[in-house]
C-alpha positions in Angstrom: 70.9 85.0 100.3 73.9 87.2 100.6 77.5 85.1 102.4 77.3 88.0 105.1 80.8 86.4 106.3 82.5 87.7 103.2 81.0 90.7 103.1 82.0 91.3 106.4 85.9 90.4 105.9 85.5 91.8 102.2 84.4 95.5 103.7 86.8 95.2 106.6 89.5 94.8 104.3 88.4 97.6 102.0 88.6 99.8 105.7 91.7 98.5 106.8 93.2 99.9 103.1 91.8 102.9 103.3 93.1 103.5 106.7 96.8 103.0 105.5 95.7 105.3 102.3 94.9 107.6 105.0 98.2 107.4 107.4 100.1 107.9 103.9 98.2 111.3 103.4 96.4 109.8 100.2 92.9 110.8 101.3 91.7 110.6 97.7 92.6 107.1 97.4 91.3 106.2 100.8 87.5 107.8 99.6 87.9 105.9 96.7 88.4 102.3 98.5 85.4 103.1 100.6 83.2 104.2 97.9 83.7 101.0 95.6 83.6 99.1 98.6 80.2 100.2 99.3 78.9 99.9 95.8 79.8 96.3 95.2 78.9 95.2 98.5 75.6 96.7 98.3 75.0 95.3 94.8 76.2 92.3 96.3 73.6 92.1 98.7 70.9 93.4 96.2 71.6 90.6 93.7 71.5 88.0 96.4 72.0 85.1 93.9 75.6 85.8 93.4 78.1 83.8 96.0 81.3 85.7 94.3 82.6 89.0 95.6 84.1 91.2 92.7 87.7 91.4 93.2 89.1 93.5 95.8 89.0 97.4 95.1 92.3 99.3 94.4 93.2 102.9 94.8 93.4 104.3 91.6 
């Protein structure tokens, strides 16, 4: 079963980068946080035997 909890602070992290992406205008980097956020946390839920989040995403 999926750690919800650190899903939860894992994705709210994720949005509280791409918000500051956002206030700096970098609106490609901000879609890109979100998007890789997204992916691993879904495939994080879908392979529920993994406890480990991937590392943080970062704006490329």
């Amino acid at each position: 079963m999926p750690n919800y909890r650190k899903l939860y602070f894992y994705l709210f992290n994720a949005m509280t980068d791409a918000l500051n992406e956002i206030e700096a205008c970098n609106y490609g980097r901000a879609k890109n946080l979100l998007l890789r956020a997204q992916i691993l946390a879904e495939e994080n839920v879908i392979d529920a035997d993994s406890d480990a989040l991937p590392p943080k995403p970062t704006a490329e």
